[in-house]
C-alpha positions as CSV (number, residue, x, y, z in Angstrom):
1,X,177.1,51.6,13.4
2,X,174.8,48.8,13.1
3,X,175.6,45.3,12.2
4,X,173.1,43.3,13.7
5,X,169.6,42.7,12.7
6,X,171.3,41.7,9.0
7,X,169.1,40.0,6.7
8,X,169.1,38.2,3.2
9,X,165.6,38.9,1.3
10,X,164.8,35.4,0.3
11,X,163.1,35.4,-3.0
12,X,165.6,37.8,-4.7
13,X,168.0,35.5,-3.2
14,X,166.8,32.3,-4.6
15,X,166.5,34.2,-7.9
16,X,170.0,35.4,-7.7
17,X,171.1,31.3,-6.9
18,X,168.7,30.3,-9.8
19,X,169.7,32.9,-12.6
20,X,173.4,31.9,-12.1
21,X,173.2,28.1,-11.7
22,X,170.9,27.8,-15.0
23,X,174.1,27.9,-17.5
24,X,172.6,30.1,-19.8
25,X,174.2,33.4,-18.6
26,X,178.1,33.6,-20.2
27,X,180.6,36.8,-19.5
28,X,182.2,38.1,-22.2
29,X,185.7,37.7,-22.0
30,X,188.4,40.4,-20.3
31,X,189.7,42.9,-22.8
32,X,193.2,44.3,-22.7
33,X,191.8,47.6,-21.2
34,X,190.1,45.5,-18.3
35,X,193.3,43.1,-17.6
36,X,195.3,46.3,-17.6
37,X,193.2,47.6,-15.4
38,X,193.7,45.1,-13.2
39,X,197.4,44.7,-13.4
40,X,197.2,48.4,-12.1
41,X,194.8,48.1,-9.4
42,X,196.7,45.3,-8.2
43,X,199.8,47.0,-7.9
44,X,199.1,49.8,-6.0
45,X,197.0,47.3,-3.5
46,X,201.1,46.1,-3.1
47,X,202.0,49.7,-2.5
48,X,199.5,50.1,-0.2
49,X,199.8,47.7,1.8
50,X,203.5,48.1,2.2
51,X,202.9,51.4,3.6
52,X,200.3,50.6,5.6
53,X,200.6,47.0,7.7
54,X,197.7,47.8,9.9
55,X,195.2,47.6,6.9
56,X,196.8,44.5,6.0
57,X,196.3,43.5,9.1
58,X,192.5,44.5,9.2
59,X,191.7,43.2,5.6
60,X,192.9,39.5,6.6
61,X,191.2,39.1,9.8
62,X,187.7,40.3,7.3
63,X,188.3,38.1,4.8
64,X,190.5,34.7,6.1
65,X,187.1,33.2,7.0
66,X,185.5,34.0,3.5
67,X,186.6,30.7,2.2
68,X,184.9,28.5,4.6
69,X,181.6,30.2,4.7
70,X,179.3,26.9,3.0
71,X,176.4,28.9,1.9
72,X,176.1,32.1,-0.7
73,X,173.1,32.6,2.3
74,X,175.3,32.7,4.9
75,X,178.6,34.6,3.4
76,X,176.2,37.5,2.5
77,X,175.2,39.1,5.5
78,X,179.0,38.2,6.8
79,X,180.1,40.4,3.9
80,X,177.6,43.2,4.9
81,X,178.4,43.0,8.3
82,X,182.7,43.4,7.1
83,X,181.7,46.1,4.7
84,X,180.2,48.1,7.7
85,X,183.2,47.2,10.5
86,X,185.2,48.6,8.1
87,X,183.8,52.2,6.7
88,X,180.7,52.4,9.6
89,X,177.2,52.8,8.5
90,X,174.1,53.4,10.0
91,X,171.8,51.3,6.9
92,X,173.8,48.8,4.5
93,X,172.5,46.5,1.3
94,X,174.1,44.6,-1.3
95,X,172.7,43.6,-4.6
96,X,173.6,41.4,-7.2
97,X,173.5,42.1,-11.1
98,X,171.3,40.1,-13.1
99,X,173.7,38.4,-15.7
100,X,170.5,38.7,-18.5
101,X,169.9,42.5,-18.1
102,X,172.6,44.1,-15.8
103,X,170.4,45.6,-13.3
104,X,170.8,45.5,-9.8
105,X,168.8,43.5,-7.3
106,X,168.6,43.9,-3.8
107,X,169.4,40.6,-1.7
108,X,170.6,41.4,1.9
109,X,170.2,44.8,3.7
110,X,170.6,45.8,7.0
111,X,168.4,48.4,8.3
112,X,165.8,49.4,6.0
113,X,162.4,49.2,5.8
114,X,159.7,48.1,3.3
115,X,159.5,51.5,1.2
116,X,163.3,51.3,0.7
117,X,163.4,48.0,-0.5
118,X,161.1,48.3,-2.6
119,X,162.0,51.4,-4.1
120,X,165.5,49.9,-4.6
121,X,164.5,46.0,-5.7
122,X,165.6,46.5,-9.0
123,X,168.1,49.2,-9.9
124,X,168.6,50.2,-13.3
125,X,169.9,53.8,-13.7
126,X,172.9,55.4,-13.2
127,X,171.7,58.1,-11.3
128,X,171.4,56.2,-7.5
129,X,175.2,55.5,-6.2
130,X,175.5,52.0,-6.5
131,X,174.3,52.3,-10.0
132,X,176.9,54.8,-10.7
133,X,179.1,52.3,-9.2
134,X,178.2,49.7,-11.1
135,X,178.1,51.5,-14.6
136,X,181.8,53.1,-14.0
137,X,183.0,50.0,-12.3
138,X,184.8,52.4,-9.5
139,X,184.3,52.9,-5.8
140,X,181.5,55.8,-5.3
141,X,181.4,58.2,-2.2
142,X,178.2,60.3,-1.7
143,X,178.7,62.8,1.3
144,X,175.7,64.6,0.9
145,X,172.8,63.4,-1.0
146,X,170.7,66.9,-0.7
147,X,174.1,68.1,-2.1
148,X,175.0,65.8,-4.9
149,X,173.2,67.0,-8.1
150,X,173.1,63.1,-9.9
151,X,171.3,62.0,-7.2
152,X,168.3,64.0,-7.4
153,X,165.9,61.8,-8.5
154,X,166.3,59.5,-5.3
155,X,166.6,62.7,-2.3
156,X,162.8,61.9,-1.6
157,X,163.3,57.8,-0.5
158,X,166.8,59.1,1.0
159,X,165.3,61.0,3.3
160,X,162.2,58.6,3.9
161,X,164.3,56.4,4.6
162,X,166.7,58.2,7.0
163,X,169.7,58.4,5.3
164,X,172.3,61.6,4.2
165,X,175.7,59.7,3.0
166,X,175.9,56.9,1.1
167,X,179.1,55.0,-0.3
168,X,178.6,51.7,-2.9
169,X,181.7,49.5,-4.2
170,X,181.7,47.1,-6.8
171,X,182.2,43.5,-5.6
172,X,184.2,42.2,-8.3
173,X,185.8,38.7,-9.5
174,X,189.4,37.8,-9.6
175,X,189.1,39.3,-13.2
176,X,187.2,42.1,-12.4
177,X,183.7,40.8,-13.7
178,X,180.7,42.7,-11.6
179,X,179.2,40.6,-9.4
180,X,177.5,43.1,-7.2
181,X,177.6,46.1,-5.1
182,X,178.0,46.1,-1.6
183,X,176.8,50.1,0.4
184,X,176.7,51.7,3.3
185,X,174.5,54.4,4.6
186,X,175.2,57.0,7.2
187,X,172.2,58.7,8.4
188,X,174.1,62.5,8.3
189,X,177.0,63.8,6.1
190,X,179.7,62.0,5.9
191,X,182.6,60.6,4.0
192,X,184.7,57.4,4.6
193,X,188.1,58.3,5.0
194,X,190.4,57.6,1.9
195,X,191.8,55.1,3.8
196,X,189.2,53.7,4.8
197,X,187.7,53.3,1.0
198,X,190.8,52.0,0.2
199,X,190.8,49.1,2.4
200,X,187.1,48.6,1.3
201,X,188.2,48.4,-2.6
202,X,190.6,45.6,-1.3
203,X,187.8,43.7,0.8
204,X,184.9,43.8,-1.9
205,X,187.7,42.3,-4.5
206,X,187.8,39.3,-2.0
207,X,184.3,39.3,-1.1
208,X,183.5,39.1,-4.5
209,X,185.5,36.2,-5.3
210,X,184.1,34.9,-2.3
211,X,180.6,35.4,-3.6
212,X,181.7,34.1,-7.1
213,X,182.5,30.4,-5.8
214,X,178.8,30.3,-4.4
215,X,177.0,31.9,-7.7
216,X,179.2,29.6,-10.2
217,X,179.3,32.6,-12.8
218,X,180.5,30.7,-15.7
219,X,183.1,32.8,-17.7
220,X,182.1,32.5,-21.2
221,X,185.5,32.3,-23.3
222,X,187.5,33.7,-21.3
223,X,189.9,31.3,-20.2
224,X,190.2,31.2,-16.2
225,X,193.1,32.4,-15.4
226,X,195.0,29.5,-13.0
227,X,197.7,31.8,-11.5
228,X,195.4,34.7,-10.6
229,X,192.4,32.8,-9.3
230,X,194.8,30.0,-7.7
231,X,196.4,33.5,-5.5
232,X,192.6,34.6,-4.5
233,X,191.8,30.5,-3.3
234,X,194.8,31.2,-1.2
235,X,194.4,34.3,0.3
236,X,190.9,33.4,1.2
237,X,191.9,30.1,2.1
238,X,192.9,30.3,6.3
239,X,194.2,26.8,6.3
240,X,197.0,28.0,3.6
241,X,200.5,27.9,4.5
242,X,202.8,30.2,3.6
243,X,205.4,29.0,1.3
244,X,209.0,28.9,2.9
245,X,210.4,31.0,0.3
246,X,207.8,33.7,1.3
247,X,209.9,36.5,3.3
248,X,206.7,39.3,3.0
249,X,203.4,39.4,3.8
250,X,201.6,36.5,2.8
251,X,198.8,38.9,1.1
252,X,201.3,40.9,-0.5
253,X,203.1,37.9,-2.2
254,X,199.7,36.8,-3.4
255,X,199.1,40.3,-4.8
256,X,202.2,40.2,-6.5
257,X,201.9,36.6,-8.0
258,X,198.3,38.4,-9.4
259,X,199.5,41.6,-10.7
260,X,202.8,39.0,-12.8
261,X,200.0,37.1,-13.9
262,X,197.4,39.8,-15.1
263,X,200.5,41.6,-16.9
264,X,201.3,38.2,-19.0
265,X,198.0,38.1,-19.8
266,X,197.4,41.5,-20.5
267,X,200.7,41.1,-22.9
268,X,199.7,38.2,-24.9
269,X,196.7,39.6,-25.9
270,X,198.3,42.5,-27.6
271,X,197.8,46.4,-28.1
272,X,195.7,45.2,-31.0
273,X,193.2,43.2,-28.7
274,X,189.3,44.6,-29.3
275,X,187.8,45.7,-25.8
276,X,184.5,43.9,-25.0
């Protein structure tokens, strides 16, 4: 597993700062399907954790220090690096989406080499992983890219490039906007663990609130939500205290608090709500 020799591409990486800092860019606002959504992901991150206190356990000491990191320059390869302690890898990237056109660009990789990153600058079809990822908005596990039909079109670089397995996840605001998509490569067959992918769902939804604070991705009409983001700050916030009250897990209560707030939400806007 590699997770050393990490490094942030610097002009992609200026434009990422620049395209999201600019004030132009807005999100449309969360639709009932989406808070929904949410309310159920959230839930069953309580479940899991509750049956599992190890990955509880491992996801805090990955993400307590998120909160502190000062720069979007230096909390990048830091989220990489967590990304490939957690699932292994052999190659890693993550790229952010362009809030004008939705593609993908490549910021920080670890690994790669020139044809890769160049082939994979700018990723706009849904036939590569992490553009599957990003398009379905779910958790994508490649085990064999000579095997998997969709990913056809990209065996050629795949195999320049040395790699056989490849999983992406969607890093994701408190709301679940797209931010990005954080992968890891394996250079034979392989498959995370489902335990393993579940943990990583939970880390990129912190990592990408993480990222968020950095970016300053407006949120367009959709009103911030100060319950649900005020439970990330604290998660990702080490110096926190736990309230007295508290008699679980610290994470768990703030999933909790998240997962009440996301169903109010969800119910004010109504069955009748139009998606966006």
């Amino acid at each position: 597993m590699l997770t050393t020799g990490i490094q942030n591409l610097p002009e992609p990486l200026a434009w990422a700062q620049a395209a999201y800092h600019d004030g132009t860019a807005r999100l449309a606002p969360a639709s009932a399907d989406r808070l929904a959504r949410r309310v159920e992901h959230f839930a069953s991150s309580v479940q899991f954790v509750l049956d599992d206190p190890d990955a509880a356990r491992r996801l805090r000491a990955l993400t307590k220090d998120l909160r502190t990191v000062p720069r979007l320059g230096t909390l990048l390869p830091q989220v990489l690096r967590g990304a490939m302690e957690l699932v292994g890898g052999d190659f890693g990237n993550i790229q952010i989406v362009d809030p004008a056109t939705g593609s993908l660009r490549l910021v920080t990789q670890a690994g790669f080499g020139p044809e890769f990153l160049d082939y994979f600058a700018v990723v706009e079809d849904v036939h590569s992983t992490c553009g599957r990822a990003a398009r379905q908005g779910a958790q994508t596990a490649v085990a064999d890219v000579r095997a998997d039909p969709g990913f056809t079109p990209h065996r050629e670089i795949a195999a320049a490039a040395g790699f056989r397995a490849v999983q992406s996840t969607p890093l994701v605001d408190y709301a679940g906007h797209l931010i990005g998509i954080v992968s890891t490569h394996f250079r034979r067959p392989h498959r995370p663990s489902d335990r393993d992918l579940r943990i990583m769902e939970l880390y990129a939804d912190f990592a990408g609130e993480a990222m968020t604070r950095h970016l300053g991705r407006p949120s367009g009409d959709d009103p911030a939500d100060p319950v649900g983001r005020a439970m990330v700050t604290a998660l990702l916030d080490p110096a926190r205290v736990r309230e007295a009250d508290v008699s679980v897990p610290f994470e768990l209560w703030v999933m909790g608090r998240m997962t009440v707030s996301f169903a109010r939400r969800a119910g004010r806007r109504g069955p009748s709500a139009q998606p966006i």
